[in-house]
Steps between C-alpha positions, in 0.01 A plus 500: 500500500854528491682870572733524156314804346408745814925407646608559135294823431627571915820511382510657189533269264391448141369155357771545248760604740386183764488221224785560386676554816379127563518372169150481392311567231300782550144347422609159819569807761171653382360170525651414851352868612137440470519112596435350104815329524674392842896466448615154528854570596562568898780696399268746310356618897828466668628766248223691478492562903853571522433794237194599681692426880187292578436163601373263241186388738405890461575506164308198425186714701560137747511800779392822639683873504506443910602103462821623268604819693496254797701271282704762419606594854551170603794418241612833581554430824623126477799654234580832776571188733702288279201201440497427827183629663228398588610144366329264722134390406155698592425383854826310575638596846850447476 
């Protein structure tokens, strides 16, 4: 089950406030919330976790609290060192 209602309530917002923000009807973000409808635009998530400051795999419920905050720290650290780190492949020994 996808993340949209507990990241929205999270963070304060309304479904009013939310749909609109995105451009939906009210009833489709309701919908997308408890997984009657899935949204067939993948611009819809890529919105959605830039509001929220999430990745879409979390948003999407594709991964875990631990598996994001790990994903988290990882771009976090690639950007502090300008894209460059840790650029070679798992296992590579270059």
């Amino acid at each position: 089950m996808n993340r949209i209602k507990e990241l929205r309530k999270k963070n304060g917002y309304t479904v009013k406030t939310l749909a609109t923000q995105l451009g939906l009807a009210q009833s489709m973000l309701t919908n997308y919330e408890n997984g009657s409808a899935m949204p067939r635009n993948q611009g819809f998530w890529t919105d959605l976790a830039a509001i929220f400051a999430v990745s879409e795999a979390y948003l999407m419920g594709l991964i875990c609290a631990e598996e994001e905050l790990l994903l988290m720290a990882y771009r976090q650290h690639k950007w502090a060192s300008g894209g460059e780190a840790n650029s070679r492949p798992v296992g590579s020994r270059a």
